[in-house]
N, C-alpha and C positions, 0 to 999 in steps of 0.2 A: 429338375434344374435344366435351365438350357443355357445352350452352346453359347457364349459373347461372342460372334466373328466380326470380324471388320467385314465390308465392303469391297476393299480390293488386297491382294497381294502383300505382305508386309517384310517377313521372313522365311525363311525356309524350317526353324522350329514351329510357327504356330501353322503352317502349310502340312506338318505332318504330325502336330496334336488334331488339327480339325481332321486330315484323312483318318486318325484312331479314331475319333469320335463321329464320323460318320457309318465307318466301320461297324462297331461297336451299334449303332441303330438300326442299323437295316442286317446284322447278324441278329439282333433282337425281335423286330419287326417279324422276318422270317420264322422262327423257331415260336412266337407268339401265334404267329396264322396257323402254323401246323400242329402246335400243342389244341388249339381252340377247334381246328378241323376231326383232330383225334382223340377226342375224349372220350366217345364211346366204346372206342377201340381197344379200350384195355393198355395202352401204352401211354403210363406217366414217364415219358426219362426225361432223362434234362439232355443241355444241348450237346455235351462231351457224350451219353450216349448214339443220339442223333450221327455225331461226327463219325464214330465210330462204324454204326452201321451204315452209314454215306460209303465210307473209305472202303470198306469190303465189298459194296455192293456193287463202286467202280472197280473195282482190280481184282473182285475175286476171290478166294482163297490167300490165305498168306501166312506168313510165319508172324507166331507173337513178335518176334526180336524187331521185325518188319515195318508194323504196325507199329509198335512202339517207335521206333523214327522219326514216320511221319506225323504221330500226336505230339509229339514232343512233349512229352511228360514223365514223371515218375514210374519208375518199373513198379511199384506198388499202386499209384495211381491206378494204373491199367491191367490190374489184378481187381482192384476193385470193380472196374468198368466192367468186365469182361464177367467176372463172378455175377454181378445184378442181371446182364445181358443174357447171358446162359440160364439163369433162375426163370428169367423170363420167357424162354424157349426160342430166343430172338437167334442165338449164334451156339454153335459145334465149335469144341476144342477137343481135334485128337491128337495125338502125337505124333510126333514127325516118324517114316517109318527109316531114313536117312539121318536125324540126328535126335536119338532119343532123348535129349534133354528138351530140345524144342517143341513147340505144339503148334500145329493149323488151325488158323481160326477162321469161319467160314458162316455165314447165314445161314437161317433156316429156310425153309416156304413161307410161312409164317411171318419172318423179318421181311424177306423180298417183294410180298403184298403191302406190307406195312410201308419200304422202302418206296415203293410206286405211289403209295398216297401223298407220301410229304413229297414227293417230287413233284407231282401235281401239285400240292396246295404250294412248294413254296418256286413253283414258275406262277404259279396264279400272284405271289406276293410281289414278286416280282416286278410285273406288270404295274402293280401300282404303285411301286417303290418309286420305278422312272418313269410314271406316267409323267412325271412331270418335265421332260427332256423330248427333244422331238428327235430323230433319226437322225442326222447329224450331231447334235450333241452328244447322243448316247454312243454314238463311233467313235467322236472324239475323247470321250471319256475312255473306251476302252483302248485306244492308241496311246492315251497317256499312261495309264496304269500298265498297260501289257511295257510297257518299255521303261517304269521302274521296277517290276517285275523283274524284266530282264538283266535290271543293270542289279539290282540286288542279289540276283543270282550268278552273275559274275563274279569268279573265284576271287579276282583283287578289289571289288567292293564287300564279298559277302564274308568275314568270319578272319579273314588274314590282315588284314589290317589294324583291328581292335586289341589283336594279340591274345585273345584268351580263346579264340575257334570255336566256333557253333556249330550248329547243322544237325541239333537231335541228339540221338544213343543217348533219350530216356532224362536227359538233364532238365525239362524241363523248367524254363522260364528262371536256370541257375539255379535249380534245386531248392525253390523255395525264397530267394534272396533276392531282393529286389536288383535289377540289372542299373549299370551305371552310368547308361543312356549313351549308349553307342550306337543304337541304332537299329542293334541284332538282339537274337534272343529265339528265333522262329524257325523252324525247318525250312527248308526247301521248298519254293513253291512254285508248280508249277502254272506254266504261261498258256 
């Protein structure tokens, strides 16, 4: 199915259903090039693993509680994620040696080569996603996004004003329940 857009400007709702849905194709596009690049690799996961190992492979090491944050998902969710990931010899969980309840989760070598190919394949997707934008556009794109970005994560646009507060701790997407269209619903994201 494709997109109905207008031609120019209309509202500010169908301005930020087309942003979900452009969203939503070029997150698609991507995880397509790198599932298709890595077939031989032994690595079928889907994109919330993908994210998973993105997220540790920028930051590091981290606490489950951590992790679960920025996925903004269910604590069992990410039990699931985490149990396939480890079967697959992709990520270490050991235990925190500071808070016994907590666990470290952390790549393997294994994930880390993995991780280097889908960065590769998807700057290569990349590339073709905005081939079709020349250097100025594609600045201007990222000055307009970095600065709703920014203004989403200002405390009096992001979570306080809705009155039910966001920002993660594992609630994912209101635990299942479709949100009431305020706008929020996402972690934190950085600019």
């Amino acid at each position: 199915m494709k997109y109905n857009f207008s031609d120019k400007f209309e509202n500010s709702y169908d301005l930020a259903a087309f942003l979900r849905y452009a969203s939503r194709l070029i997150s698609r596009s991507c995880h397509h090039r790198s599932c298709n690049g890595l077939r031989g690799r032994g690595f079928i996961g889907n994109h919330s693993q993908g994210r998973v190992l993105k997220i540790l492979k920028e930051n590091g090491s981290m606490v489950q509680g951590d992790l679960l944050e920025i996925m903004d998902v269910r604590s069992s969710s990410l039990s699931e994620l985490l149990s396939k990931l480890e079967s697959k010899g992709l990520i270490k969980k050991e235990r925190s040696e500071t808070d016994r309840r907590s666990f470290i989760i952390s790549t393997t070598n294994v994930a880390d080569e993995l991780m280097d190919d889908i960065t590769s394949l998807d700057m290569e997707a990349a590339e073709k996603i905005f081939s079709c934008l020349n250097d100025d556009e594609k600045e201007n794109l990222h000055n307009t996004l970095k600065k709703i970005v920014v203004s989403l994560q200002d405390e009096s646009a992001y979570g306080k004003n809705c009155g039910h507060g966001h920002g993660g701790h594992g609630g994912g997407r209101h635990s299942g329940r479709r949100h009431h269209g305020c706008g929020h619903g996402k972690g934190k994201i950085d600019a």
